[in-house]
N, C-alpha and C positions, 0 to 999 in steps of 0.2 A: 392545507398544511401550513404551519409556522414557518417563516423563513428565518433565518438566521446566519447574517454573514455571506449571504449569495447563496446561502444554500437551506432549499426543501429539505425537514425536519418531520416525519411522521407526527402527525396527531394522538394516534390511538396510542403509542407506547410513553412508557415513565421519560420523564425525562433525563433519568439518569442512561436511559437505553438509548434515546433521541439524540444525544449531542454528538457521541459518539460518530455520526453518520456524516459529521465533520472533518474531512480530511487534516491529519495533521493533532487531532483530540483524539485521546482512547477514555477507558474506563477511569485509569487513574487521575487523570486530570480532571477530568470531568465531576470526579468525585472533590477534589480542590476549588475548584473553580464553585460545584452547587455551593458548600462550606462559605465562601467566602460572602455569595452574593446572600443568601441564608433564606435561600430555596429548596423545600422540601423536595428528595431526591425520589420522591414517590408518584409529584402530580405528575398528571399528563402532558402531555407538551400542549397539547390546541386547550387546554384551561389556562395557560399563562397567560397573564396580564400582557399589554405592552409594556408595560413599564420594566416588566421584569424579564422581558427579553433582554430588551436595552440593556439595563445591569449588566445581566450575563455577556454582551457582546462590550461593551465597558471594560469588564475589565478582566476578560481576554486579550482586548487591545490594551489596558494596562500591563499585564504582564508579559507582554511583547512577546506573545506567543503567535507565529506563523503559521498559519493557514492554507487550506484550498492552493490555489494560484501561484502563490507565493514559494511558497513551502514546496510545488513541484516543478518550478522553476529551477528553484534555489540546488535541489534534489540534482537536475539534466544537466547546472552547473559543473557539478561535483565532477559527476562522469564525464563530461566535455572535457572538462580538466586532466583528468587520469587519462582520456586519451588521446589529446593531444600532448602528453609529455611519452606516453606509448611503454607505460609501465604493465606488468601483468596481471594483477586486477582490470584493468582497461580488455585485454584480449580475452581473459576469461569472460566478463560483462558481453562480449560481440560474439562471443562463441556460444553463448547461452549454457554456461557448465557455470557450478559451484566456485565461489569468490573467497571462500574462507578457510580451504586448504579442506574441505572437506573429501570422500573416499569418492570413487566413482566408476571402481570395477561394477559393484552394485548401489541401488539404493539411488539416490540424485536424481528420480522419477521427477520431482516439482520442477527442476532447472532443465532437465536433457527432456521432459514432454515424454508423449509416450515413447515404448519401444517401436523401435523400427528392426523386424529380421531382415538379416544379411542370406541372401541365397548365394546357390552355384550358380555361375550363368556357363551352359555350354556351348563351347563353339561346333555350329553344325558341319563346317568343314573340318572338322579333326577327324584323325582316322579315327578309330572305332577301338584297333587293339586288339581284332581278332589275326591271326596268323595267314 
């Protein structure tokens, strides 16, 4: 596997699908960044040259875009912050519920996890309720 940036990069796929698996890079960057260094967005990743890693990891760090490590640092920062100032975005994020005012009688299955049913619990010492 090509490395690039501290991080294993698939061989077998495009490179424009490879880079991707860099935290912090999606599609559209990716597609910027081939453009720039003026790497066909079709070869494979394990046929690039060295050289033309390099490039690519060049000028990523040129354009002082954050990474892997960094970038989820930078990320735990943010929320460190919102909660230790103890705003409510902060308690939504600890409660694991929707941050953006979104609905949550239904739906919010990705944030709230699965369902959990709520049963009766009966107490064995209650009367019963026959006369």
């Amino acid at each position: 596997m090509a490395r690039l940036l501290g991080v294993e990069i698939p061989n077998e796929k495009r490179i424009e699908a490879s880079l991707p698996y860099i935290y912090g890079i999606g599609p559209s960057l990716t597609r910027k960044i081939l453009a720039e260094t003026g790497v066909d967005p079709n070869i494979r990743a394990g046929e690039l040259s060295d050289d033309q890693l390099a490039e690519i990891s060049r000028v990523i760090a040129a354009k002082g875009i954050i990474v892997e490590g960094d970038l989820r640092r930078e990320l735990g920062a943010h929320l460190k912050r919102l909660s230790s100032i103890n705003c409510y975005r902060a308690t939504r994020h600890r409660r694991g519920l929707p941050v953006r005012g979104q609905r949550t009688k239904t739906n919010a299955r990705t944030r709230k996890g699965k369902r959990k049913t709520v049963g009766v619990q009966r107490n064995p010492n209650a009367k019963t309720g026959k006369v």
